[in-house]
N, C-alpha and C positions, 0 to 999 in steps of 0.2 A: 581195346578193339577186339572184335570176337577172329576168329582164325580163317574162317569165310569169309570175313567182308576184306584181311590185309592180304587174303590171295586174291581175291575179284578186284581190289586193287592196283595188287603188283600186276596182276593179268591186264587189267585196262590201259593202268598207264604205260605198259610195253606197248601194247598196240598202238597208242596214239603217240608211241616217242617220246612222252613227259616223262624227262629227269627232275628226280624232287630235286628242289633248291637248299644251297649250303643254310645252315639257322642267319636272320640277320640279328646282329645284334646292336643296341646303342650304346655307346661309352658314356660315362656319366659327362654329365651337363656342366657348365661354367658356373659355380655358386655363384657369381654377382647377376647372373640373370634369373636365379630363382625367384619366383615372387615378383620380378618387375615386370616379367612378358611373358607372354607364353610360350613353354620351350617346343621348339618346331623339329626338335632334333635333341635326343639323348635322356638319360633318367637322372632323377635327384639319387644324389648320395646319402645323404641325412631325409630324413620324414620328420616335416615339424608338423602335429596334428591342428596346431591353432593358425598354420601359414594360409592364404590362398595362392593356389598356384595355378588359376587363369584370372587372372585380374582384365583380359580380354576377354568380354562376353559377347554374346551374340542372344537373341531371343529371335523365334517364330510366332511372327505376327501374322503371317498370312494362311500359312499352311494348317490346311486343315487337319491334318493327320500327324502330324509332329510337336512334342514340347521340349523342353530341355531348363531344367535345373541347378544350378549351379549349389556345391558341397563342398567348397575349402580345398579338398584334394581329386575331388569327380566331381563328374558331371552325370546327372541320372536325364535318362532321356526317351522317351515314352512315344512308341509310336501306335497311335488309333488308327486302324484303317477305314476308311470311308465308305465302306460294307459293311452291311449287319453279319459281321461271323463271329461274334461275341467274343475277341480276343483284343487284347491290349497286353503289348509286347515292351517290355520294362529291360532298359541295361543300363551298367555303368559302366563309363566312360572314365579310368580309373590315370592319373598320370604315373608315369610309369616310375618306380621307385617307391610308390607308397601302395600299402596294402589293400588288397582291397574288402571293399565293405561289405558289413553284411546285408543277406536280405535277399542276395542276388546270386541264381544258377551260377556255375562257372561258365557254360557254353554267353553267357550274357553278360561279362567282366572282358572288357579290353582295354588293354594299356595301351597310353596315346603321350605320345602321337606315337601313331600306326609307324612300323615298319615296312610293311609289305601289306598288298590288298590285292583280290580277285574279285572279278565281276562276270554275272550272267547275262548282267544288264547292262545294254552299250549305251544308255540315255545318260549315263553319269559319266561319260569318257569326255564330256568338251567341261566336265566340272574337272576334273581330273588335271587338262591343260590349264586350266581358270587359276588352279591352285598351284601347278607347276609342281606338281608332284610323280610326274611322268615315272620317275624312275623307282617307284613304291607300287607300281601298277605290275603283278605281277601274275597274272593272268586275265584272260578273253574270253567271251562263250567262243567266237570265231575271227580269226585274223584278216580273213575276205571278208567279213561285212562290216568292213572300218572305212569312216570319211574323215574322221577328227586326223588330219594333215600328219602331226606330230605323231600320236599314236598310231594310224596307217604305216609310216615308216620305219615304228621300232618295230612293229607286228611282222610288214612287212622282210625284217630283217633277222626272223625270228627270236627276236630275243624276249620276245613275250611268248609264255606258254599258252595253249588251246584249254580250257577247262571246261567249254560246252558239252553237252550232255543229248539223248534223245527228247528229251524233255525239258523243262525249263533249269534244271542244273544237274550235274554230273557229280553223285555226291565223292566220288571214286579220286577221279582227275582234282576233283577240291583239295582233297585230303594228301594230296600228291605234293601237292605244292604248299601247303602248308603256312596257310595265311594268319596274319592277325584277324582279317575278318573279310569274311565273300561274299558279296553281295547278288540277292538271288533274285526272282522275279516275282513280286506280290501277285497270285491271281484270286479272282474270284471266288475262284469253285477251291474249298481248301483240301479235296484230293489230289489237285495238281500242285498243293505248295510243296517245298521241298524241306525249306529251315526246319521243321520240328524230326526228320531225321536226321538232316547234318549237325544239330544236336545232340539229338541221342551218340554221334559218332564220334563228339568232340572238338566238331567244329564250327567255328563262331559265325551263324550268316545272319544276316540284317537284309531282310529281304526289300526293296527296290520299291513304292505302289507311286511313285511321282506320276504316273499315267493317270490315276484317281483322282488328283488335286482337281477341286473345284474353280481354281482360279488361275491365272497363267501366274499370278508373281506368287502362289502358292506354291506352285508346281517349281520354280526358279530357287523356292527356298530351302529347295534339297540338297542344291548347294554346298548349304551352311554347314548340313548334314556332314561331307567329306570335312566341311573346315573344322569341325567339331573333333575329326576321329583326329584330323592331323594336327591340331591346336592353331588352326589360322586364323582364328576370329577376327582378328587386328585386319586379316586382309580380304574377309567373304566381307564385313559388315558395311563396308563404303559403297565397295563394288556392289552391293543391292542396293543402298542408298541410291546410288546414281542410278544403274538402271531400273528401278522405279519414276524414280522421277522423269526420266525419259518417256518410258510405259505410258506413263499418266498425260503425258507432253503429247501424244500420239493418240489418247483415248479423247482429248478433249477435242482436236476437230472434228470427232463425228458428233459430239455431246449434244447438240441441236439439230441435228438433221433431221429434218419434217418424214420422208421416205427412207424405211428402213426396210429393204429386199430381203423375203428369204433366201435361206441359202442351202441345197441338198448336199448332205456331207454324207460320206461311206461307201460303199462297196459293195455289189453282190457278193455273198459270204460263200452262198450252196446256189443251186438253181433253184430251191423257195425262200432261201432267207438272205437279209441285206445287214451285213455287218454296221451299226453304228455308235454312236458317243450315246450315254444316257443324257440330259437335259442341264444336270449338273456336273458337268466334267467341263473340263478346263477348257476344252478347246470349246464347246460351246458357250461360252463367256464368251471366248476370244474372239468370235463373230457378234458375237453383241455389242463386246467394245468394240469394234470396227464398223461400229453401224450396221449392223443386218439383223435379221430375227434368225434363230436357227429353226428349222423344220420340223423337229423332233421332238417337239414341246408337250410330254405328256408326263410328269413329273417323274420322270425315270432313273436311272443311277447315278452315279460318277461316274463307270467306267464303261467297259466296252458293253454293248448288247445287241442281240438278232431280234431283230421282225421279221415277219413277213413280208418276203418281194411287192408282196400287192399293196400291203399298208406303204409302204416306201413309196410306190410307184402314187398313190394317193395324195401322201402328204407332199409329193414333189409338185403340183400340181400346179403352186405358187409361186412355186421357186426361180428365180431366174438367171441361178448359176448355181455350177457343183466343183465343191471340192472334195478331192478323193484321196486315200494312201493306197494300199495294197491295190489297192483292184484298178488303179490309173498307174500303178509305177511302169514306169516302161514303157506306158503306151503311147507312140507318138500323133498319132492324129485321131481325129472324129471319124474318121473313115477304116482306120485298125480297130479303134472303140468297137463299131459298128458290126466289123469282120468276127471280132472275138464274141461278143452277142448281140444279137442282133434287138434283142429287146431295149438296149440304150437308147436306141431311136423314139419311145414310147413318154423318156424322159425328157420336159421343156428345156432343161439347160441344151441338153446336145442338140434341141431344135436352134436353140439362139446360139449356139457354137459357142457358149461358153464354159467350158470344161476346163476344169485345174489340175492339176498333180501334182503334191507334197515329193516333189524328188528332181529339185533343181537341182544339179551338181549331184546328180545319179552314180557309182561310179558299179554298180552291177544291181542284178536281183537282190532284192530287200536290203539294198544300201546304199542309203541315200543321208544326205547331213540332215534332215528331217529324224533320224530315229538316231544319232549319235551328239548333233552339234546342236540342240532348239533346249536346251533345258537351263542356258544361259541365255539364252536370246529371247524373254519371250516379246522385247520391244520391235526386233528383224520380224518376228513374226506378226506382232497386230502391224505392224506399216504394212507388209506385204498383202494384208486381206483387207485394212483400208482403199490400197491402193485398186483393187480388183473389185470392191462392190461398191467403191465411192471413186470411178475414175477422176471426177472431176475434183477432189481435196489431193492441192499438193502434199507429198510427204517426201521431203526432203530422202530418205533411206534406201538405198539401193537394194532389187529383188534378191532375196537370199532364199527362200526354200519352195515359192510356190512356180509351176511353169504352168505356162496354158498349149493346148494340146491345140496341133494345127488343124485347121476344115481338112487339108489332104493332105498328103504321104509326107509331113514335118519332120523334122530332126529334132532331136535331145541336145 
């Protein structure tokens, strides 16, 4: 590390009160479990090159963006991001005890199962509880924008460190704590990524893009991702088994409906631009499977993007309901809508007073179990937009992340 970055360092993590964590370490493993299961906890003593030692596999069926390999003693695991930035980011997955292979950077060699793990990204926190690995979780971007129940309380209790950053990660506060591997936030524009310096510094980040998945059980099989670093395959592969099949169980009552409503999704961004889903992104599947057309159908990205307020205001024109994140969190009625700008009024859904907000069980600004607890849930999520553009199909599933914003002065 150069002598400037372990003083802007030591200087940051003073300011933010991160004390680096003691090393953890694993004792070696039970030899009658070598080779029968996968160890969830500790290293081999002996390295047999001809052994396999995840005889639990998992494969990515759905995700667009993820493969994984299996190698006797790793796992090599390949993630494409679903943007043209012409990169494809190659690691292994190395079990801990045996060497690892060649071919591969060091900052791109992790030994699994993970001891200890950081995230920028709060989408993988209800995988986190999913795996029950709560206590390997050992940093947050932020301790106030947590819903996931369990981790809100250890956060809350600080025993999880702060590692967020001005930007999507804090390479400084990373290095503090000293992860097996940090998980950062894949964005579009690759000035704003962060992994290829927290490489160069030595530390290992696998950067987050389940926001880009094309598909909701895509996006769900990021998952597998954590079960892969922690060796749980035995325990992600059912649990998607099942909720798949649930998914599919919830897609099939819209599968014949003659009237498929548009639906206006997003946010004013700026006062000319309207933050939206590109066409292939997961959440606009997930109104398709729920019976509706999405709005925004001009063969566009995977991920987030701006238009213009007036094309927005256009394409709404059909629409006869909206669903919103950022720009509805908080807001309790069509009549606050209204106050905060007044151009809402212009949009049909606020005419028919049907306005949504991705922040049921709100619990402040920008936290809401929509951006922490929906990346195991994508079946709570198509029941709840079945439920709102096909009132009349029962679905059994009680409202989990959408709320509808009252005509007047409503409550959260």
């Amino acid at each position: 590390m150069r002598m400037s970055g372990l003083i802007a360092a030591l200087l940051l993590v003073g300011c933010h009160q991160t004390e680096p964590l003691p090393p953890a370490q694993w004792s070696a493993a039970d030899p009658a479990l070598v080779g029968v299961a996968n160890l969830d906890e500790g290293c081999i003593a002996e390295f047999d090159a001809g052994l396999d030692y995840f005889p639990d596999k998992n494969a990515f069926r759905h995700s667009a963006q993820l493969e994984v390999r299996y190698h006797g003693y790793y796992k090599e695991v390949l993630f494409t991001p679903a943007v043209d930035n012409k990169e494809v980011l190659r690691y292994a997955f190395v079990q801990c005890g045996a060497p690892p292979p060649p071919g591969f950077p060091a900052s791109r060699v992790i030994q699994v199962p993970v001891r200890r793990f950081t995230t920028e990204n709060h989408s993988i926190l209800s995988a986190v509880t999913l795996l029950g690995v709560e206590d390997r979780l050992a940093g947050v971007a932020s301790r106030f924008n947590i819903t996931e129940p369990t981790i809100r309380e250890l956060a809350a209790a600080k025993e999880i460190p702060e590692v967020g950053g001005g930007t999507h990660s804090s390479i400084e506060l990373a290095m503090a704590v000293d992860p097996d591997v940090h998980f950062t936030f894949y964005s579009v524009y690759p000035e704003w990524n962060l992994h290829p310096k927290l490489w160069e510094l030595g530390v290992t980040a696998f950067p987050m893009a389940d926001h880009m998945e094309t598909t909701p059980l895509g996006r769900a099989e990021w998952v597998k991702l954590l079960a892969l670093l922690t060796n749980q395959e035995a325990q992600a592969g059912p649990w998607f088994d099942e909720t798949r099949e649930v998914y599919e169980a919830i897609r099939a009552l819209t599968a014949d409906v003659e009237h498929r409503p548009q639906v206006l999704y997003g946010s004013p961004a700026t006062r000319d631009s309207w933050q939206v889903r590109g066409d292939r992104n997961h959440f606009a599947q997930l109104i398709r499977d729920a019976g509706g057309e999405y709005f925004w159908e001009r063969g566009g990205a995977s991920s987030y993007e701006f238009g213009a307020y007036e094309e927005a205001l256009y394409r709404s024109s059909q629409t006869v309901l909206w669903v919103g994140s950022t720009g509805l969190t908080g807001v309790e009625s069509i009549e606050q809508l209204l106050a905060k700008d007044g151009r809402s009024a212009w949009l049909r859904p606020v005419q028919m007073e049907r306005v949504y907000a991705l922040d049921r069980g709100a619990a402040g600004a920008w936290t809401s179990p929509w951006t922490d607890q929906s990346i195991d849930k994508p079946h709570h999520a198509l029941a709840d937009l079945v439920r709102v553009i096909h009132p009349q199909i029962a679905v059994e599933h009680e409202e989990y992340f959408i709320r509808r914003l009252s005509p007047g002065r409503g409550t959260l």
